[in-house]
C-alpha positions in Angstrom: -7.2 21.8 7.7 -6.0 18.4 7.8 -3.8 16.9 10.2 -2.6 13.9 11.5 -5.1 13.8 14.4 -8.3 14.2 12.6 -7.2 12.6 9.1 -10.4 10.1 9.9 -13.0 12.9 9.8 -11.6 14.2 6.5 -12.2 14.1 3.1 -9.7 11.3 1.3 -10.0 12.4 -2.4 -7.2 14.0 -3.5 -4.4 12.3 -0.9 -1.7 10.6 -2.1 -2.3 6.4 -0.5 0.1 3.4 -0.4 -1.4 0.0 1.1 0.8 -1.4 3.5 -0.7 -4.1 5.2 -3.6 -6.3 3.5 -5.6 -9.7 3.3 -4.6 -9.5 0.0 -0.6 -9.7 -0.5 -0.8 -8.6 -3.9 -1.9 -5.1 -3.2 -0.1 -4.4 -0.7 2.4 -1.6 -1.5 0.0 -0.8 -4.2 0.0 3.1 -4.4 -1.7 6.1 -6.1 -3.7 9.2 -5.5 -7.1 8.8 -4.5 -9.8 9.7 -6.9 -13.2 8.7 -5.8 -14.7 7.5 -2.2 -17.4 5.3 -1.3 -18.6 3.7 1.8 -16.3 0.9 1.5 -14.3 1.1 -1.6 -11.2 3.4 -2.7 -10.9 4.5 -6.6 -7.0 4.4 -6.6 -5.2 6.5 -9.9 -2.2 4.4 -10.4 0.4 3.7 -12.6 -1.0 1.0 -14.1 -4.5 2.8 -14.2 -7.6 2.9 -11.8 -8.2 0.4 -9.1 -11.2 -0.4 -6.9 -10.1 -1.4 -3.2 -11.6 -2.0 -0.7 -11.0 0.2 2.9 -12.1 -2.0 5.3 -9.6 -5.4 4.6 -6.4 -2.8 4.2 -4.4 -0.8 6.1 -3.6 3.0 4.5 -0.9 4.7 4.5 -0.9 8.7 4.3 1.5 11.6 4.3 0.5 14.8 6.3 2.8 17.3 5.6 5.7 15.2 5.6 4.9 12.7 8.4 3.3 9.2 7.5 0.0 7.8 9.3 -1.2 4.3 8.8 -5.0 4.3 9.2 -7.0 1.0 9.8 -9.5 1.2 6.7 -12.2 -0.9 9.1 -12.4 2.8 11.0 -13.0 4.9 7.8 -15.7 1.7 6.3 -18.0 4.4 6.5 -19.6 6.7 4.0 -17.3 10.2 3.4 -20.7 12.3 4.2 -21.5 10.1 7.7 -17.3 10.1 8.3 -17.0 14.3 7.7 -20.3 15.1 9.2 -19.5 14.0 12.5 -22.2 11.0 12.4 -19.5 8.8 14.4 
């Protein structure tokens, strides 16, 4: 189950993102639901269609069962089966 403790060890495809801080201003506040996961790249669904972003230069914002976390995307720059597995 996912929580706002161990959101980092979890799997990210399916959650609901917003970028809220970013090297680049013109994402930020960029949203959408996260469709696909690589090492260091996000597939975004947004309103304006699919975006590739990168984790690492961005800071994530997710909602856990009504709360919001902000996650530093340089600690999730990994790949989802090294993240989940435990391979920190």
């Amino acid at each position: 189950m996912i929580t706002l403790d161990n959101i980092t060890s979890h799997e990210f495809i399916g959650l609901d993102t917003e970028i809220i801080q970013s090297t680049n201003p013109q994402v930020v506040g960029l949203n959408g639901r996260i469709i696909n996961e690589t090492k260091s790249m996000f597939t975004i669904n947004t309103e304006k269609g699919l975006k590739l972003i990168a984790k690492s230069t961005n800071n994530w914002k997710f909602s856990i069962k009504g709360q919001d976390i902000v996650v530093d995307g340089s600690k999730i720059a990994k790949r989802p089966f090294d993240r989940i597995g435990g391979k920190q």
